[in-house]
SERO-4910 file (N, C-alpha, C, O; in steps of 0.05 Angstrom, whole numbers):
BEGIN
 pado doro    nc1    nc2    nc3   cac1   cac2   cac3    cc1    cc2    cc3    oc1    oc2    oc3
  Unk    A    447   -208    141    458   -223    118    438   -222     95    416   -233     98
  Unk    A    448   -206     67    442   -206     40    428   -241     37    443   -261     40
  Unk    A    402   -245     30    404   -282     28    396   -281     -8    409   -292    -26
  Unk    A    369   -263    -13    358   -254    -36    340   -236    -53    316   -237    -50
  Unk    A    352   -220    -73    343   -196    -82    312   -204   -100    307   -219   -119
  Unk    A    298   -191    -85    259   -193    -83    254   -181   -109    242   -188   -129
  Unk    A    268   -158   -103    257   -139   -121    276   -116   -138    291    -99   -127
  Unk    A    272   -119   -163    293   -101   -169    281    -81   -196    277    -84   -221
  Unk    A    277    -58   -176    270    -32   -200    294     -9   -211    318     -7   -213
  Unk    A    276      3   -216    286     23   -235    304     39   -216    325     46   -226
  Unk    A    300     46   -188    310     58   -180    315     52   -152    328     68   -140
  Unk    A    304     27   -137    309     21   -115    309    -18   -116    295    -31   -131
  Unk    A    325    -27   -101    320    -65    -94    309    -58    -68    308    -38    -53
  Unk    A    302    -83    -68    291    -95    -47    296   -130    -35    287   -150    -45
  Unk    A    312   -127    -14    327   -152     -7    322   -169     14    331   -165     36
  Unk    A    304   -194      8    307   -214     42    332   -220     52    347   -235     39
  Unk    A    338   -210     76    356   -211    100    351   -224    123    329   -219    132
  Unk    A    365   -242    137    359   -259    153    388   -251    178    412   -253    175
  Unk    A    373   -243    200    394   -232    222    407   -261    228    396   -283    229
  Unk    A    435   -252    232    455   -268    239    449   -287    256    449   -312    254
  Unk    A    442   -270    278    438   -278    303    414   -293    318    410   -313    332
  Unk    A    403   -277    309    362   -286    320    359   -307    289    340   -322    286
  Unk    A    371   -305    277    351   -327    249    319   -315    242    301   -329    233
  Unk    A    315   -282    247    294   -272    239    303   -258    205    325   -253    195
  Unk    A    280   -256    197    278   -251    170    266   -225    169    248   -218    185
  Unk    A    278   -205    145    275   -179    137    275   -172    116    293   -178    100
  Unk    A    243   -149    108    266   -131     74    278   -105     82    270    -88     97
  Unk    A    296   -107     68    312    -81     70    316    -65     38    331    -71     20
  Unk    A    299    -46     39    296    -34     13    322    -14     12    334     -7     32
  Unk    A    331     -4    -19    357     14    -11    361     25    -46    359     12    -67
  Unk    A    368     51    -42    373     55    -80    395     31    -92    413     18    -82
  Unk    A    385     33   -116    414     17   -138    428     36   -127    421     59   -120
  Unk    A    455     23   -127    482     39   -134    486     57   -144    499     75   -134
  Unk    A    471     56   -174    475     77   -197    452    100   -186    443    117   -201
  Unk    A    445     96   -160    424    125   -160    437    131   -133    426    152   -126
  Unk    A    450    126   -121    473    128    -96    469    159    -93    460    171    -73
  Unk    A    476    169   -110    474    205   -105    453    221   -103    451    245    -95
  Unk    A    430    198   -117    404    222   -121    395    229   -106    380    212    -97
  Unk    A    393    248    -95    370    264    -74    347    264    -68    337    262    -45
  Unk    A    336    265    -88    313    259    -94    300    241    -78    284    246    -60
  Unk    A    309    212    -90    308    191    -75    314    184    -43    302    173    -25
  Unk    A    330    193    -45    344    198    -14    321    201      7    309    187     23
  Unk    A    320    229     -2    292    246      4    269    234     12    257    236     33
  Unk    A    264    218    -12    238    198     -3    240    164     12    223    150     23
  Unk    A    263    161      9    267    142     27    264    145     51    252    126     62
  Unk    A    275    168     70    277    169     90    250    196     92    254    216    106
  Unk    A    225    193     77    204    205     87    191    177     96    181    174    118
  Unk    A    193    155     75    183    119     74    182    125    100    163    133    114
  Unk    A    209    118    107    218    107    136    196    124    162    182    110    177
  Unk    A    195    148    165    192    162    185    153    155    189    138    154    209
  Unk    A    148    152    163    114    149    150    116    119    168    104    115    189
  Unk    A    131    102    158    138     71    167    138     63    195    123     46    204
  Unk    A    153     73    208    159     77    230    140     91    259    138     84    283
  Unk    A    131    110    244    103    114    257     76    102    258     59    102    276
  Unk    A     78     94    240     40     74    233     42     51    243     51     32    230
  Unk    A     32     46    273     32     16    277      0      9    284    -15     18    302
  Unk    A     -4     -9    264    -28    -19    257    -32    -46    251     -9    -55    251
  Unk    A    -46    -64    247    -49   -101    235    -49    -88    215    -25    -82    213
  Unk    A    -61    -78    197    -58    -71    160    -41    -58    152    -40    -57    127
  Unk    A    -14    -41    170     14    -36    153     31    -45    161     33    -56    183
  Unk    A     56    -42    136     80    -60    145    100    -35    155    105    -12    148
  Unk    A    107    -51    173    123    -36    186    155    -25    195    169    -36    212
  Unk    A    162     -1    182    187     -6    188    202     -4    211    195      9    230
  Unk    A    226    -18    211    236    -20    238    258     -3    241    256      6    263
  Unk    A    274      4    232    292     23    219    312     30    197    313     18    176
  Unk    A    327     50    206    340     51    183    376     56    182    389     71    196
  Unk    A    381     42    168    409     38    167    431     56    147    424     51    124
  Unk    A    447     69    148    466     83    135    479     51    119    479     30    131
  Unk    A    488     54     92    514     35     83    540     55     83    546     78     87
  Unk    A    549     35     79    584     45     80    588     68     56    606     85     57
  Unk    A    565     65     30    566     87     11    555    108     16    556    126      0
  Unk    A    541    110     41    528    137     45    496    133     40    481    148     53
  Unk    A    484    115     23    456    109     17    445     95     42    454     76     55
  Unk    A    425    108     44    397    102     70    392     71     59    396     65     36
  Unk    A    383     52     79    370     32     80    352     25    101    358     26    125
  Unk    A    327     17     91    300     14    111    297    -11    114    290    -26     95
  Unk    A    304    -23    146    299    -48    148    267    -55    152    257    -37    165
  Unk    A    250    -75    145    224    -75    151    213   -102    157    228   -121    156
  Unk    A    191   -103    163    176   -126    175    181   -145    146    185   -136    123
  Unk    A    181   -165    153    182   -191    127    154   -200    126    139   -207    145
  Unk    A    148   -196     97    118   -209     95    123   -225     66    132   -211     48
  Unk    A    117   -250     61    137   -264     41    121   -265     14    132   -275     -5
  Unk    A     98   -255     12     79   -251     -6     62   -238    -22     40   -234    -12
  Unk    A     64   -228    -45     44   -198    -50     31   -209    -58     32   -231    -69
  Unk    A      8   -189    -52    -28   -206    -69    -30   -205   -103    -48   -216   -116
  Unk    A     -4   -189   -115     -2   -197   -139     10   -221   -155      7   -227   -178
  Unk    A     26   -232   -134     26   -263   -138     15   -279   -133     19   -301   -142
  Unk    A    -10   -274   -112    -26   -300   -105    -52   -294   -126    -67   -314   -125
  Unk    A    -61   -278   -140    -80   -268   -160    -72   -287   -190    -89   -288   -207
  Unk    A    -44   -302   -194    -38   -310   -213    -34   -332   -205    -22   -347   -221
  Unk    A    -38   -339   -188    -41   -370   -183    -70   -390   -179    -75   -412   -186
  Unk    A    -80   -374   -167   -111   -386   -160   -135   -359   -166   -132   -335   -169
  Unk    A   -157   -374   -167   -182   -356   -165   -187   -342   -136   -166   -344   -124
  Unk    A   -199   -334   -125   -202   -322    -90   -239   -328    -90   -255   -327   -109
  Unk    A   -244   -332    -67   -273   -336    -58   -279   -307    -57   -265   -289    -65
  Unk    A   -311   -305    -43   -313   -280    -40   -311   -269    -16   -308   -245    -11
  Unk    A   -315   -290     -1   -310   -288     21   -276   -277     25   -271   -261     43
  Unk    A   -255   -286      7   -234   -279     12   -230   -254     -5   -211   -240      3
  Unk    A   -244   -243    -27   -246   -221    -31   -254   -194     -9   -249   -170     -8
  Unk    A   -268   -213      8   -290   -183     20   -258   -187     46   -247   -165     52
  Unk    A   -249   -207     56   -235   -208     72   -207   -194     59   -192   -193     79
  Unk    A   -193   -183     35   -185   -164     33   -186   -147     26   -165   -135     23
  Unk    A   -212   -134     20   -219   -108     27   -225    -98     45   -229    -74     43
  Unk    A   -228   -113     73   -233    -95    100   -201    -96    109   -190    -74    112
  Unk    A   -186   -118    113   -156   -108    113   -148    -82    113   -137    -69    130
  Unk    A   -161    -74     74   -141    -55     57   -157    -33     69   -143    -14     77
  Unk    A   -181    -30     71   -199     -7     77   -191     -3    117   -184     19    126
  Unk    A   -192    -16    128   -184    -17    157   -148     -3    157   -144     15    173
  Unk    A   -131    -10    143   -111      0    143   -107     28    125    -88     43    122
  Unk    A   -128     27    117   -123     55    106   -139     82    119   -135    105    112
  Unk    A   -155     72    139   -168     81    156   -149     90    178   -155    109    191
  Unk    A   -127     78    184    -94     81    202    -82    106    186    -72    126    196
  Unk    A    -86    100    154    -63    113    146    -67    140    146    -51    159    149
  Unk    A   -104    138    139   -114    173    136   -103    179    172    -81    185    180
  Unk    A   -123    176    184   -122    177    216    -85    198    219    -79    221    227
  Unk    A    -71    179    208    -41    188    218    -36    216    198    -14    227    199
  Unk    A    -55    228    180    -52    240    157    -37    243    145    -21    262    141
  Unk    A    -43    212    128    -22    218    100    -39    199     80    -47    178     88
  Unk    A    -44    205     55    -50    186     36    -37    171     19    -23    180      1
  Unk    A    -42    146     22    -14    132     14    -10    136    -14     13    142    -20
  Unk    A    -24    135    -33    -24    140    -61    -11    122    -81     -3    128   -104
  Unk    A    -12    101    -70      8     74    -82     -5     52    -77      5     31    -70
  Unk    A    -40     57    -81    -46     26    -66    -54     12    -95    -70     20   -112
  Unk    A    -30    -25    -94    -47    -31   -117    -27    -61   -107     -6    -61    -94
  Unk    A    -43    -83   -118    -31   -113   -113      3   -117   -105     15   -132    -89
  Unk    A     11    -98   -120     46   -106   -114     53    -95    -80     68   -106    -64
  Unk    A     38    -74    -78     40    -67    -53     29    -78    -27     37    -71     -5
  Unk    A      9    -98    -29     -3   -111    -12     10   -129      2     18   -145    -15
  Unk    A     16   -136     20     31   -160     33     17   -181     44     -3   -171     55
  Unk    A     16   -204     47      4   -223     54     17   -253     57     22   -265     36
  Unk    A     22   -264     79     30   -289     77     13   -312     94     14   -323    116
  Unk    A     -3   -315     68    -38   -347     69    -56   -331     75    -75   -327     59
  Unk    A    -53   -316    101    -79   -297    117    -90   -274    104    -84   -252    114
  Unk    A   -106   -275     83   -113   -252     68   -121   -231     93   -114   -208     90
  Unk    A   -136   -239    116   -142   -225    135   -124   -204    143   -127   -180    145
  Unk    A   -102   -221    147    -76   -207    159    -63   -189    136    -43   -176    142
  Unk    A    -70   -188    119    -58   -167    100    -56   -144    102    -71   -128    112
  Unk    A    -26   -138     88    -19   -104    108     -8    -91     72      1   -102     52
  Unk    A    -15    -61     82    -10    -38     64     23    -40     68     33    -43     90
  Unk    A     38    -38     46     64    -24     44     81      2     25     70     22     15
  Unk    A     93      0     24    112     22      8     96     52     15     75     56      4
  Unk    A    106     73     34     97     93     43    116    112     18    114    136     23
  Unk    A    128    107     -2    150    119    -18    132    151    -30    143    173    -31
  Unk    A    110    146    -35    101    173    -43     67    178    -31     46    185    -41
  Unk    A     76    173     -6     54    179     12     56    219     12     74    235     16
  Unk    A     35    220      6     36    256     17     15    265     42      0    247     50
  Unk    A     12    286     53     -5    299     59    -33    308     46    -32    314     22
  Unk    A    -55    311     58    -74    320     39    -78    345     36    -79    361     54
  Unk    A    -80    348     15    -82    368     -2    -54    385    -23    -55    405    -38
  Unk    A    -29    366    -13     -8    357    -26     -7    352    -51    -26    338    -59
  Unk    A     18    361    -74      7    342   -103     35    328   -106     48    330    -86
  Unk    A     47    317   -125     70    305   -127     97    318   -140    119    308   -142
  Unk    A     89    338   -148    108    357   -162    121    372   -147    144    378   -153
  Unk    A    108    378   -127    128    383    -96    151    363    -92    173    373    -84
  Unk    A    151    348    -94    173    321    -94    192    317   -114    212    303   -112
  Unk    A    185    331   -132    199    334   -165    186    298   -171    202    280   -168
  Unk    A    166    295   -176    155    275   -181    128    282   -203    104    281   -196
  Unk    A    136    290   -227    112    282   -240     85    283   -240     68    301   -243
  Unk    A     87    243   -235     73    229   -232     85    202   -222    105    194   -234
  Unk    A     73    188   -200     76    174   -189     51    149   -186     29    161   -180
  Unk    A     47    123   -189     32    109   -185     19     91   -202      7    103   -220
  Unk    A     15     59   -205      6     51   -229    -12     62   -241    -27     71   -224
  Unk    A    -24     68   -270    -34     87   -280    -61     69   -282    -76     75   -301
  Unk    A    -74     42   -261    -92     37   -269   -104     40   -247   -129     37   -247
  Unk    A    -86     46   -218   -103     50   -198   -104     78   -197   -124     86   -186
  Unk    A    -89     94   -206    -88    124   -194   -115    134   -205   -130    124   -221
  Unk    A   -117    156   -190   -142    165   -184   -139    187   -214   -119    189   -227
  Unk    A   -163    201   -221   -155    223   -241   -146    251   -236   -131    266   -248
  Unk    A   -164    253   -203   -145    272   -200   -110    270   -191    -97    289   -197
  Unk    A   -101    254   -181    -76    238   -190    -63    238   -217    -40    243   -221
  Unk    A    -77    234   -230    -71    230   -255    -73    259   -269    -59    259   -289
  Unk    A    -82    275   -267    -80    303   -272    -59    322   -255    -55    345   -261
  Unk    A    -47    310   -232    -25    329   -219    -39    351   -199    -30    372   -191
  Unk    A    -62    340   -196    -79    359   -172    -66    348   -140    -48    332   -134
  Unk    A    -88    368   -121    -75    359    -95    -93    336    -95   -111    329   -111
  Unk    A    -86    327    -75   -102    297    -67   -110    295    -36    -98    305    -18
  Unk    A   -138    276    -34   -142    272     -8   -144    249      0   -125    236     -8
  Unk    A   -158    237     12   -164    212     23   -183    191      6   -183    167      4
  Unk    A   -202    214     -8   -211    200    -37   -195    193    -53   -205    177    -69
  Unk    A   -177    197    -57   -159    193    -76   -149    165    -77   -143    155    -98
  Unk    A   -147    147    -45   -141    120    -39   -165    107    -49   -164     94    -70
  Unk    A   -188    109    -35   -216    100    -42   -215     98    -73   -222     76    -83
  Unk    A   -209    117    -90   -212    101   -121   -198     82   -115   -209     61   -110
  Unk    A   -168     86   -112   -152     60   -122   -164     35   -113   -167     15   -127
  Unk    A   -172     40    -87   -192     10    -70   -213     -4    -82   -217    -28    -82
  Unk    A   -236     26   -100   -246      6   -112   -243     -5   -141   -260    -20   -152
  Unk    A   -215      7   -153   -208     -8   -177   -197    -44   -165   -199    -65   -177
  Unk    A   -185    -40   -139   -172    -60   -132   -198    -82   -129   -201   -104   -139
  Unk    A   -212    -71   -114   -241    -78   -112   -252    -99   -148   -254   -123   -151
  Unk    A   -256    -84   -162   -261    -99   -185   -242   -113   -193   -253   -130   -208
  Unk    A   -216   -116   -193   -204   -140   -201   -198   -145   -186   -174   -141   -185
  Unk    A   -210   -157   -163   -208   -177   -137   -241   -195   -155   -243   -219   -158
  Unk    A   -257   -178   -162   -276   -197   -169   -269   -204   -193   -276   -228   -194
  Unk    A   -261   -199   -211   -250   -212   -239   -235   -240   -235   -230   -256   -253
  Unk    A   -231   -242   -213   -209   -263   -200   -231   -287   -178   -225   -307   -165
  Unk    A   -250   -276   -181   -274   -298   -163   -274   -312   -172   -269   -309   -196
  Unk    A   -281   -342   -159   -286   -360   -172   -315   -377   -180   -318   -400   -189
  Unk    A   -334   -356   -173   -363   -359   -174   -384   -333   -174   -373   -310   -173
  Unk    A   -405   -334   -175   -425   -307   -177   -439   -327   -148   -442   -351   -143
  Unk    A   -445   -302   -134   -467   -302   -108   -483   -285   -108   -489   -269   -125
  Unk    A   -495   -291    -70   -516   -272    -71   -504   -246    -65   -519   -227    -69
  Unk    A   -477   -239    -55   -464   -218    -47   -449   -202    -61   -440   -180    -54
  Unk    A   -442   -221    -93   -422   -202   -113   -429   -186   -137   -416   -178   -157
  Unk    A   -459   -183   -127   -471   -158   -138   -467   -132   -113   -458   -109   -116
  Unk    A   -474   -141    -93   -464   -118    -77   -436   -104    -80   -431    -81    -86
  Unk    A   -417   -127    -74   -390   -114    -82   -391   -103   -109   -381    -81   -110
  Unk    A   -399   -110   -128   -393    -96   -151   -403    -61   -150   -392    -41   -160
  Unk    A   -422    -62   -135   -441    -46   -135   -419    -18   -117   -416      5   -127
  Unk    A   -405    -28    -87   -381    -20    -80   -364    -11    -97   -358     13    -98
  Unk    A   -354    -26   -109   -324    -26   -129   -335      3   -142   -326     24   -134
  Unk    A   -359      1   -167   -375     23   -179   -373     51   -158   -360     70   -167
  Unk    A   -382     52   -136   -387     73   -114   -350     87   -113   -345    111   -118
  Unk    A   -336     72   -109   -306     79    -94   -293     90   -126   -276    107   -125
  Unk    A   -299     83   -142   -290     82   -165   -301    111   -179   -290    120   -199
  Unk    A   -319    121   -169   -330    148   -179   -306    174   -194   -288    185   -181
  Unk    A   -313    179   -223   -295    194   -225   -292    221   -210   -271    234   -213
  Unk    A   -308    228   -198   -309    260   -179   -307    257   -146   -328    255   -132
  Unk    A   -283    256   -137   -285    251   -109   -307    259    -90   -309    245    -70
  Unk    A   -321    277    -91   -348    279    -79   -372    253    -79   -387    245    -63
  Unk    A   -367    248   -102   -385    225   -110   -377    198   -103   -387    179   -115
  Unk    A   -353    192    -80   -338    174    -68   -350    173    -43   -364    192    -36
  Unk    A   -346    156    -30   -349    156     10   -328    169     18   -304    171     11
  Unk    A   -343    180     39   -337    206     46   -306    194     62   -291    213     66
  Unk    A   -299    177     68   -268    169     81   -265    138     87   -287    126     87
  Unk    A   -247    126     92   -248     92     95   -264     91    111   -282     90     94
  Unk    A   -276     92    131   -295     84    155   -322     80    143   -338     61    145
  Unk    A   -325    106    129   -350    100    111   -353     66     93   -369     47     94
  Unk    A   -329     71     77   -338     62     59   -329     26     75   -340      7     64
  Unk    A   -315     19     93   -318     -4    114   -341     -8    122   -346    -31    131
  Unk    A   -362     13    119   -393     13    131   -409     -7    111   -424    -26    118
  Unk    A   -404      2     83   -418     -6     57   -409    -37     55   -424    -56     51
  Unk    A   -381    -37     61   -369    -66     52   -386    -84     68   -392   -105     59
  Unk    A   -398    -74    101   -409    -91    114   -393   -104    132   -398   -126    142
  Unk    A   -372    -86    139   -344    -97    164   -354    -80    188   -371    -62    186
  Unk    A   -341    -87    209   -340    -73    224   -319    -59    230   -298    -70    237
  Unk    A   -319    -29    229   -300     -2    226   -281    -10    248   -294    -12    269
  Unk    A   -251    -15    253   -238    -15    268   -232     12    286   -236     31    271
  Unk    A   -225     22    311   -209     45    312   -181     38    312   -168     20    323
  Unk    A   -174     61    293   -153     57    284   -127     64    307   -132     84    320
  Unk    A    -99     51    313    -87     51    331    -51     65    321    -31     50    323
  Unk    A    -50     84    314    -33    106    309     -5    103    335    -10     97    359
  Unk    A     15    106    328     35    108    363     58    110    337     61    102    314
  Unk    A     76    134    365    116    123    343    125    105    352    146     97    342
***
């Protein structure tokens, strides 16, 4: 059961659903109507799904499957997480402690995502999920995850990605690797500290991070999430991959 529409873009909603039966709660992402035919989309919906469906990790969300409608358009039912970290960024300041606690999250789950090889290429606040437990915070939208060394024009895609996390080579239409997440992490990285609510003895280090991940020449990045989980000062998860 349809209860209420989350999210509504340009070319896809996104709807909390609450099963009839069990009283469990779901999103179910699905094109507008008016893109019902596109292929395109199609296309990448049900890459979402398969990317979704395989990555089971604590830092991604997960899809559970996927549903045909009566119009013929794919729908991806998925884990319910009731919160993005771009709404909780406009409501309060964050410690640093809850800063550094979502960047090992985002860096631990992206450490899953390389592992499973794919780079998600979409990492930025709207995508984050979180409900209170910054800890528990999980990566979502696999929509234009590629392969590495992949570019997006293969997809008939442009360009894809907010233009303040994407990387440059992203932003130039090159292939991409696993550096390519690491910028976005540590742009995410610096406005997680813009959002502190104090200076310590530790948010010169992070800054110092954010600076490192943020490198415009992927060479001049850590060399893959594990690394750069090393710098944050977490301890590197192994990452746990299964369909």
């Amino acid at each position: 059961m349809l209860e209420a529409l989350i999210h509504d873009g340009a070319v896809t909603r996104v709807y909390r659903a609450r099963h009839r039966d069990l009283g469990t709660f779901h999103a179910i992402k699905m094109p507008r109507p008016d893109h019902a035919d596109d292929p395109v989309l199609r296309k990448l919906l049900l890459r979402e799904a398969e990317i979704g469906m395989a990555l089971r990790h604590p830092h991604t969300a997960a899809t559970q499957t996927v549903l045909r409608l009566a119009d013929g358009r794919p729908a991806l039912v998925m884990e319910w997480i009731g919160s993005r970290l771009a709404g909780l960024l406009q409501e309060r300041p964050l410690s640093l402690g809850e800063v550094t606690s979502v960047m090992t999250s985002v860096l631990s789950g992206l450490e899953a995502i390389h592992a499973a090889g794919f780079v998600h290429c979409d990492l930025s606040p709207l995508n984050l999920l979180a409900d209170g437990d910054l800890s528990r915070l999980k990566i979502a939208d696999f929509g234009i995850a590629l392969k590495p060394g992949c570019r997006h024009d293969e997809f008939d895609l442009a360009f894809a990605a907010p233009p303040d996390f994407a990387s440059p080579e992203q932003m130039a239409g090159q292939p991409l690797d696993e550096r390519s997440d690491l910028y976005a992490a540590g742009c995410l990285l610096s406005l997680l500290l813009s959002h502190c609510d104090g200076e310590s003895d530790g948010t010169e280090a992070l800054k110092a991070l954010a600076n490192r991940l943020s490198q415009q020449a992927p060479q001049d990045r850590p060399e893959n999430a594990r690394a750069a989980l090393h710098l944050l000062g977490g301890s590197p998860k192994r990452p746990f991959v299964g369909a």
